[in-house]
C-alpha positions in Angstrom: -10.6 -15.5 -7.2 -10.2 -11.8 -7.4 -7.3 -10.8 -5.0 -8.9 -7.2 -4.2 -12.3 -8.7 -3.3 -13.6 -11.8 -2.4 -15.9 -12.9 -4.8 -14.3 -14.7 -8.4 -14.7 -13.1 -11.2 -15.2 -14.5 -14.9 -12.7 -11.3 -16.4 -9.9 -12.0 -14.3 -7.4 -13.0 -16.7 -4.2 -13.2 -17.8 -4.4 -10.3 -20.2 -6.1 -8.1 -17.4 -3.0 -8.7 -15.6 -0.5 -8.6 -17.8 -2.2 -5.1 -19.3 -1.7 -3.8 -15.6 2.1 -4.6 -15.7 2.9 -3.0 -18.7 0.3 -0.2 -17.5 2.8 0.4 -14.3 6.3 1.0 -15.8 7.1 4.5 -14.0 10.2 7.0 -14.8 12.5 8.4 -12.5 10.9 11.7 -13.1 7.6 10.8 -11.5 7.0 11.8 -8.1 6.0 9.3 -5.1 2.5 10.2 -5.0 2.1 10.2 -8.9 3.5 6.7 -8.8 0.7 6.1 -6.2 -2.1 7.4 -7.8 -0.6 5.4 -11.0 -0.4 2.1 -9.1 -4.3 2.5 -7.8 -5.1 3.0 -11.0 -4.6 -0.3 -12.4 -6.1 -1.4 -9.4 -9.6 0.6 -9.6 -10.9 -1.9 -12.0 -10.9 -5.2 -10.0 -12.4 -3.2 -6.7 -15.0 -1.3 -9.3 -16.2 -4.9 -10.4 -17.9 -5.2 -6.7 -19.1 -1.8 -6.7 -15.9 -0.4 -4.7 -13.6 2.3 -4.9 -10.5 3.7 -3.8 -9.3 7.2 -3.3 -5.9 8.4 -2.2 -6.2 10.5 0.8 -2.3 11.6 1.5 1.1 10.6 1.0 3.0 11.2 3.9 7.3 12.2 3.7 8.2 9.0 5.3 5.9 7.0 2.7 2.9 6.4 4.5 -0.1 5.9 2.1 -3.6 7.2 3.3 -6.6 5.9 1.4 -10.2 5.7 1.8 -12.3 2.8 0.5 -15.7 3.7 -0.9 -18.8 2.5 -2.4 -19.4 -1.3 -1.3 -16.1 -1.5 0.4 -17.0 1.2 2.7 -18.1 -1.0 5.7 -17.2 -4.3 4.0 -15.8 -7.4 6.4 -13.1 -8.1 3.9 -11.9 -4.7 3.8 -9.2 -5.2 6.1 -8.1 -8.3 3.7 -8.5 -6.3 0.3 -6.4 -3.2 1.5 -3.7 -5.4 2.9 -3.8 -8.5 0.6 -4.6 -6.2 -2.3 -4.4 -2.4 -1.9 -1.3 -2.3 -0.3 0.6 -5.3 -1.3 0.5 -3.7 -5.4 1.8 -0.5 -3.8 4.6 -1.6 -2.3 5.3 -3.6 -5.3 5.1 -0.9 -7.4 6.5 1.8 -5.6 8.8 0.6 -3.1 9.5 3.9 -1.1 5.9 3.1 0.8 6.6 1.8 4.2 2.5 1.9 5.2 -1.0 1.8 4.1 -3.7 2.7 6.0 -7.2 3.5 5.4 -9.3 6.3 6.7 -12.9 7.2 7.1 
């Protein structure tokens, strides 16, 4: 099963996620939000499988991350689930400064 949706899918795989690892090594020299807009990047993939999106709204000083959800997870009941469980759980794996995500319409 997909973690960003809830549906499996047959190209989840190892490689897919290994490629996103070595995909999300960031420098020193990148800012916060260019380390966000990195990390949803290797994420846009598994939400455009389902016909989703995500776009980065803000980064706020004290690390609060403000995205909007399109396409079919605009209005999905397992939003909620993929930005927690997904969304935000890769961000604050990859860049740990984030203290929030929300989402907003």
């Amino acid at each position: 099963m997909n973690m960003f949706t809830h549906m499996p899918h047959k190209n989840s795989s190892y490689a897919s996620s290994h490629k996103r690892k070595e995909t999300i090594k960031l420098g020193e020299e990148l800012t916060i939000r260019e380390k966000v807009e990195k990390s949803l990047e290797s994420i846009r993939p598994s939400l455009q499988l389902d016909g989703g999106d995500v776009e980065l709204v803000d980064v706020s000083d004290d690390g609060v991350v403000k995205v909007r959800l399109q396409g079919s997870c605009h209005g999905c009941p397992m939003a909620a689930m993929t930005l927690q469980m997904g969304i935000e759980r890769t961000l604050r794996k990859d860049v740990p400064e984030i203290t929030a995500v929300e989402n907003v319409s």
